[in-house]
GUFITI-760420 format. One record per residue (C-alpha): x, z, y; residue in one letter. Coordinates in nm, 3 decimals. Example, Ala and Ser with C-alpha at 12.3 -4.5 7.8 and 13.67 -1.06 7.14 Angstrom:
      xx      zz      yy tido
   1.230   0.780  -0.450    A
   1.367   0.714  -0.106    S
***
This chain:
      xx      zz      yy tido
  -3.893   5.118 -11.640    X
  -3.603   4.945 -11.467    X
  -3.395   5.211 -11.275    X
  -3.265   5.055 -10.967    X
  -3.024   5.347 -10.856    X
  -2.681   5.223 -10.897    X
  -2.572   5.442 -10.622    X
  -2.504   5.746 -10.892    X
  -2.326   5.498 -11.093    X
  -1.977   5.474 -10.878    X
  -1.782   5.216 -10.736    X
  -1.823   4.948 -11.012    X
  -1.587   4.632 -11.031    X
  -1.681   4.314 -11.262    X
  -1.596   4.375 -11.592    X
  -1.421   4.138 -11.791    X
  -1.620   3.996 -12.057    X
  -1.714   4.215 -12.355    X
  -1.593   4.086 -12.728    X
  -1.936   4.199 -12.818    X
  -2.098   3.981 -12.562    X
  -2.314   3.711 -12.656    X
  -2.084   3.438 -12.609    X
  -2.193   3.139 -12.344    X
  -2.265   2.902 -12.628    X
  -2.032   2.610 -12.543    X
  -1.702   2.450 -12.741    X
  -1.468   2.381 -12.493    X
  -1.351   1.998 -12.500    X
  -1.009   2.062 -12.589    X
  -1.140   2.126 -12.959    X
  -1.157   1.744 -12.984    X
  -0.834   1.770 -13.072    X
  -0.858   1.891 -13.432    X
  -1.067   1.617 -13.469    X
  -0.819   1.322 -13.406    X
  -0.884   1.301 -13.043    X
  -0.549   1.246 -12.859    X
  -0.475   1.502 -12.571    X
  -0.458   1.157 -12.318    X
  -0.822   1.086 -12.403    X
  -0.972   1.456 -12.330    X
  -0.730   1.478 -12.009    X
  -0.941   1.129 -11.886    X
  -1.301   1.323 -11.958    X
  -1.144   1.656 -11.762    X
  -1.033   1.422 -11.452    X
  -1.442   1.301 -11.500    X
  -1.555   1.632 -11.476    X
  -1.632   1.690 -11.834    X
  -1.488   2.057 -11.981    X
  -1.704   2.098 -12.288    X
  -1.850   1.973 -12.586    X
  -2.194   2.034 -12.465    X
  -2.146   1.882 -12.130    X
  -2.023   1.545 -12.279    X
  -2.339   1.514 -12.498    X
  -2.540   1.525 -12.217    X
  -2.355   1.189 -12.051    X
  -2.501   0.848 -12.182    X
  -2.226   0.636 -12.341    X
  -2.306   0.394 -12.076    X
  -2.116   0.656 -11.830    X
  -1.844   0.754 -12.071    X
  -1.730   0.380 -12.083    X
  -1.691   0.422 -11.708    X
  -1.435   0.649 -11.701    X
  -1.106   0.386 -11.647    X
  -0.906   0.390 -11.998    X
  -1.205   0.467 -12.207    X
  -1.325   0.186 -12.404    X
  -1.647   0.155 -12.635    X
  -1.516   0.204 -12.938    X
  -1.320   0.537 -12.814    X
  -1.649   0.670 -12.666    X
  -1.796   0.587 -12.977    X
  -1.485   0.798 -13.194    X
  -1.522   1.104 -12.907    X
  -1.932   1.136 -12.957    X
  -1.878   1.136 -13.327    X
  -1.592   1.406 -13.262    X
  -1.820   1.612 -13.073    X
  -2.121   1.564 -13.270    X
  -1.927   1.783 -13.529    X
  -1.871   2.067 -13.339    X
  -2.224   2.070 -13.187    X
  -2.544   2.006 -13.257    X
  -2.746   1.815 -13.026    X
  -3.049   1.745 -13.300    X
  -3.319   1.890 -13.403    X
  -3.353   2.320 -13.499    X
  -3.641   2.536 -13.636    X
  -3.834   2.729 -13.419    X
  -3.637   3.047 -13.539    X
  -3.328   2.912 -13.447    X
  -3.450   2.834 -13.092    X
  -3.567   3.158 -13.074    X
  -3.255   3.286 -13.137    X
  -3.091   3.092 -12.906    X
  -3.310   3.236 -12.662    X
  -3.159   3.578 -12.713    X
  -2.841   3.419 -12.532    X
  -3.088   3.439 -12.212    X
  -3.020   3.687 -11.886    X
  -3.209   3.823 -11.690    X
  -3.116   3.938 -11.314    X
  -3.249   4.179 -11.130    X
  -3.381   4.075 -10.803    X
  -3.318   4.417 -10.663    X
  -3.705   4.492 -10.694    X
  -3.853   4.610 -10.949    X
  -4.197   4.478 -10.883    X
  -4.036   4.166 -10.855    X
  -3.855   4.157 -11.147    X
  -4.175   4.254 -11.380    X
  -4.339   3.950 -11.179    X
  -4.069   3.711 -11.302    X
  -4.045   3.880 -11.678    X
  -3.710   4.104 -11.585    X
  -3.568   3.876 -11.311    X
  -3.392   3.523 -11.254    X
  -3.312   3.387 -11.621    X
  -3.015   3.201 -11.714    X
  -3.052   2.869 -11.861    X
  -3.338   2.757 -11.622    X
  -3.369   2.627 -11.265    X
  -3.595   2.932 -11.045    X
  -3.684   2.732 -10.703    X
  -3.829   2.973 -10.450    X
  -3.981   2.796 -10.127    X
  -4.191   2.903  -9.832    X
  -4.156   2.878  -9.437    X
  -3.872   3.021  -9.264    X
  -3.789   3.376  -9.299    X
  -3.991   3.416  -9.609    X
  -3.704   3.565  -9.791    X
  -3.568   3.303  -9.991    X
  -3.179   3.307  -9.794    X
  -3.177   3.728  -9.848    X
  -3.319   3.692 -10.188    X
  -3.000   3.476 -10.285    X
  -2.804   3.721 -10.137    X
  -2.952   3.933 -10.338    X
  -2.881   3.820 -10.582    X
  -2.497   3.739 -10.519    X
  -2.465   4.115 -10.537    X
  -2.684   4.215 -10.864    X
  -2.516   3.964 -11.071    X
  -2.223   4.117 -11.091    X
  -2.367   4.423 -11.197    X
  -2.313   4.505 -11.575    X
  -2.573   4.364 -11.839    X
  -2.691   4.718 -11.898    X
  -2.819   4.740 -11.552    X
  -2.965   4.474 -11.549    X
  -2.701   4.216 -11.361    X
  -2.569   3.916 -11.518    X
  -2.162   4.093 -11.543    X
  -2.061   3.748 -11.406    X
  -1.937   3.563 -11.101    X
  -2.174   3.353 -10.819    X
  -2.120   3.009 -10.689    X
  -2.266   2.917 -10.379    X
  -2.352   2.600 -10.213    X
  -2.480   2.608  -9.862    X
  -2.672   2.332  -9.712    X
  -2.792   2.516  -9.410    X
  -2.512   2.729  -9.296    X
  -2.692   3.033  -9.357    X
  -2.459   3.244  -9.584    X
  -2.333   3.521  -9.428    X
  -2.054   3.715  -9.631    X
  -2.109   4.070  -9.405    X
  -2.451   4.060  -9.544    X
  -2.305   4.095  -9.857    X
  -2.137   4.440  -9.755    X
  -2.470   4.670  -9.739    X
  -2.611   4.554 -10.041    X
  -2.255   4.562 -10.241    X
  -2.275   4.937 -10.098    X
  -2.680   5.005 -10.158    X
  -2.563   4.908 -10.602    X
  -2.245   5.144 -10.539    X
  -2.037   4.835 -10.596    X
  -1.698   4.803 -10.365    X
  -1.781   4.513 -10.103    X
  -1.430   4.338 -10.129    X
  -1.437   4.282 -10.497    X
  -1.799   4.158 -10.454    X
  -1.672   3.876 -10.217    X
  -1.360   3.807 -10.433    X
  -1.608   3.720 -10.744    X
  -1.812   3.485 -10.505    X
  -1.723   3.120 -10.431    X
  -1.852   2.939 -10.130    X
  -1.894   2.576 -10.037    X
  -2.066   2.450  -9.728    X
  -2.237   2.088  -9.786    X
  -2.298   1.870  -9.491    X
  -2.427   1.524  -9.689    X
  -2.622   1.521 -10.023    X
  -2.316   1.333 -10.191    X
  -2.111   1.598 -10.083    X
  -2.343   1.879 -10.284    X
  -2.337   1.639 -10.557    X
  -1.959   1.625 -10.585    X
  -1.939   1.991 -10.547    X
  -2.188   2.048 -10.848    X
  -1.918   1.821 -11.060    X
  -1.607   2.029 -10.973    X
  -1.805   2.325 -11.104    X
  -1.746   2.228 -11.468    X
  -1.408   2.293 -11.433    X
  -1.423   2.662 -11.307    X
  -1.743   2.759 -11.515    X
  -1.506   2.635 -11.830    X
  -1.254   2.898 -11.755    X
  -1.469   3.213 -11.571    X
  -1.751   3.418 -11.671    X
  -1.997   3.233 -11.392    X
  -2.354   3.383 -11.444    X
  -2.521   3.238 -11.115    X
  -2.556   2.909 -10.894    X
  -2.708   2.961 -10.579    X
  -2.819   2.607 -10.420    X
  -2.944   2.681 -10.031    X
  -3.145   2.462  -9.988    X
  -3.192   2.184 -10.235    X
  -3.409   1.920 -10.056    X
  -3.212   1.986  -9.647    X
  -2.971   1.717  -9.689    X
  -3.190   1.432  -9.851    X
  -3.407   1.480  -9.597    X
  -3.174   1.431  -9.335    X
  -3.003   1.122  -9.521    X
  -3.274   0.949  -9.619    X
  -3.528   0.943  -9.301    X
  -3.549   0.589  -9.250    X
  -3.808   0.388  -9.361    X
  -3.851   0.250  -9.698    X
  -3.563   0.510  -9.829    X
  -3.778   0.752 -10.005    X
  -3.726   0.576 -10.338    X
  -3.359   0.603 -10.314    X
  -3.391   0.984 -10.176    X
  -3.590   1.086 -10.476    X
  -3.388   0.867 -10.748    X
  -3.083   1.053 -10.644    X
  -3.263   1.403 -10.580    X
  -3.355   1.312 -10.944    X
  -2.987   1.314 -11.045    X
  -2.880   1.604 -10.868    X
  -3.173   1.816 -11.034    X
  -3.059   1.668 -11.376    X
  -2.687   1.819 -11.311    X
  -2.818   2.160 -11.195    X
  -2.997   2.158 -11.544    X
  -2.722   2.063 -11.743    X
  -2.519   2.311 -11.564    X
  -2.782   2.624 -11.651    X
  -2.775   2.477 -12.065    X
  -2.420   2.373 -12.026    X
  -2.304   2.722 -11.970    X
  -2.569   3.001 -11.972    X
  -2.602   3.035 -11.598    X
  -2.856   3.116 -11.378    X
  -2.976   2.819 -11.092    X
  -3.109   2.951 -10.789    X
  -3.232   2.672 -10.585    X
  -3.445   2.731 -10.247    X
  -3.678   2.495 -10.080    X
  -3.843   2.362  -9.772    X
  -4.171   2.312  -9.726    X
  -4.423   2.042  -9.573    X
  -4.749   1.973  -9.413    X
  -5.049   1.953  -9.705    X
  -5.316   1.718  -9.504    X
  -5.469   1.771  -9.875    X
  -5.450   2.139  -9.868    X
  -5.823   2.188  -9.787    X
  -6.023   2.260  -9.446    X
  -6.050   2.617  -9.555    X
  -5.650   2.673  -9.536    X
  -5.521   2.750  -9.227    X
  -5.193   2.630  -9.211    X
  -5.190   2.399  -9.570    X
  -4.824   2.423  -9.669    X
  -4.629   2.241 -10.036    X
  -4.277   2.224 -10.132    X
  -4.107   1.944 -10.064    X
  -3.913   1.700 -10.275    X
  -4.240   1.595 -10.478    X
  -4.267   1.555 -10.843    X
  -3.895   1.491 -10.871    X
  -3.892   1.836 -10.780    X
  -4.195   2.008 -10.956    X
  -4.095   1.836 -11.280    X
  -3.729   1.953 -11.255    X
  -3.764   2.361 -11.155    X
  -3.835   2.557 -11.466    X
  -3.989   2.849 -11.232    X
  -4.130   2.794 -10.871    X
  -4.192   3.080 -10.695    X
  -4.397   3.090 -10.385    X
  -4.281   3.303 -10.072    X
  -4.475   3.420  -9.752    X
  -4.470   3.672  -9.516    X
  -4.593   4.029  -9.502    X
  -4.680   4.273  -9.310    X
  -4.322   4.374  -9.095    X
  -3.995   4.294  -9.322    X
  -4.281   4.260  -9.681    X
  -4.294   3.964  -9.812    X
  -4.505   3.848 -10.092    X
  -4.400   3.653 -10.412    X
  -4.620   3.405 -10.598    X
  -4.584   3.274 -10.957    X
  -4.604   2.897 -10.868    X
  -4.540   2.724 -11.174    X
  -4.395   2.865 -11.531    X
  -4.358   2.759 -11.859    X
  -4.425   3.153 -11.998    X
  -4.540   3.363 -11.675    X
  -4.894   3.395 -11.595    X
  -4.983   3.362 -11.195    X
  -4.945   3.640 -11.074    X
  -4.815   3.824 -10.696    X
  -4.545   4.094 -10.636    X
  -4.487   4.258 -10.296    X
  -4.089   4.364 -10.187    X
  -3.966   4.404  -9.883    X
  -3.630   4.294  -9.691    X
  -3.385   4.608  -9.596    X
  -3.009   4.605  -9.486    X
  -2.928   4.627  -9.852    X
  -3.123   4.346 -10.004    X
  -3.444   4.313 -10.152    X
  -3.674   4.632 -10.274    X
  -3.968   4.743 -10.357    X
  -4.178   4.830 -10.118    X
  -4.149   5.209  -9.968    X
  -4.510   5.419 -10.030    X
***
């Protein structure tokens, strides 16, 4: 049983990362160094946006060679570099598995929810929650700002959050009660939270690159993306654009996944939805997430919101590689998300 009462635990503060600690899994790029990369050449893939080993196996060479000063053959000397420090080839099943024991999992702040979703949001995956307005999905994220930050043994991710708001709907006081409800102290809360408010979708793609940098050097644990699809479809409503909208929706998915590999994180994406014509004449109100199959194909976990009775809202496994469909029930309260009161 998960034990949710953090009150009796005391004012807790982030903890600085444990030497025990699984480690995040990723060789910083300044490593290149011992293997006859010159400091000039790693400084070019930093100004690019590219911190670790990992992160520059996951760029084609066809975007290395972009980056002014690096030629061909260089690229060609760096991949070889990294390819020696990690391995981006093929492992057993055993070693996958574990791998997989690097996973977290973060408490939701409900425990019924959390058994829904396995133990809560897990890092290395993309968890999309969508639904109408004021189905939860803004006070689940804060939320989960707060539980993240609790230690691993209580089930939070002992990490910082980054935030990306779309919508202006972040609200730091709302942060304060539910800090207070996990007996954690409110200002240190909002210190280990960073906050960036998008108002185009190449501006939330440009903040997604300057993570690298900070997630290199800082125990991140959670990205919060609220919401995904609001500024492509505000950018791209003219005709004939919807090609473009979803090609670059497409690349902005592919960083948010290369983000939760890259460094053990948890995404947190929410999303809109649309009018189903398809839904069926015996749905009332037929309702699907947008952004399409870019979308569907991208989010690891989609979880379906809706309203409840009063401040209950329900939760629906959507779609998920290892979960089988299934409902919780939590409800909203000044400090976060709980289960619901008998």
């Amino acid at each position: 049983m998960i034990d949710l009462k953090f009150e009796e635990q005391g004012q807790l503060q982030l903890l600085e990362r444990e030497e025990d600690e699984e480690d995040d899994c990723f060789e910083p790029i300044d490593k290149l160094i011992v293997q006859g990369i010159n400091a000039g050449d790693i400084k070019k893939l930093q100004d690019a946006g590219i911190y670790t080993c990992n992160g520059l196996m996951m760029h084609t060479k066809k975007s290395l060679t972009g980056i002014k000063g690096l030629s061909e053959a260089k690229v060609d000397k760096i991949c070889e570099a990294a390819e020696k420090l990690v391995n981006m080839g093929y492992v057993t099943g055993s070693d996958l598995l574990l791998r997989r024991k690097a996973v977290v999992r973060i408490s939701t702040g409900s425990q019924a929810l959390d058994e829904l979703l396995g133990g809560g949001i897990e890092t290395l995956s993309i968890t999309e929650a969508f639904g109408e307005f004021r189905s939860g999905k803004t006070q689940l994220a804060h939320t989960l700002c707060v539980s993240t930050q609790l230690p691993i043994q209580m089930h939070g991710g002992n990490g910082k959050v980054a935030y990306i708001d779309t919508e202006g709907t972040f609200r730091p006081d709302r942060i304060v009660p539910i800090a207070e409800r996990f007996g954690m102290d409110a200002g240190a809360v909002l210190d280990n939270i960073i906050y960036a408010r998008a108002y185009t979708y190449e501006h939330q793609y440009n903040l997604l690159l300057g993570l690298a940098a900070k997630m290199s050097e800082e125990p991140f644990r959670l990205l919060i993306v609220d919401s995904v699809i609001a500024l492509f479809r505000v950018d791209f409503s003219g005709r004939g654009e919807l090609a473009e909208r979803q090609q670059k929706l497409a690349q902005m998915l592919s960083r948010l996944i290369k983000i939760a590999e890259e460094f053990n994180v948890a995404v947190y994406i929410t999303n809109q939805v649309i009018a189903d014509p398809g839904g069926g004449m015996f749905i009332s109100d037929p309702k699907k997430p947008a952004g399409g199959h870019v979308l569907a194909h991208s989010a690891t976990i989609r979880l379906m919101l809706r309203k409840g009775k009063g401040e209950q809202r329900v939760c629906k496994i959507y779609d998920a590689p290892n979960l089988p469909e299934a409902e919780a029930v939590f409800q909203i309260t000044p400090g976060g998300i709980t289960d619901v009161k008998d």
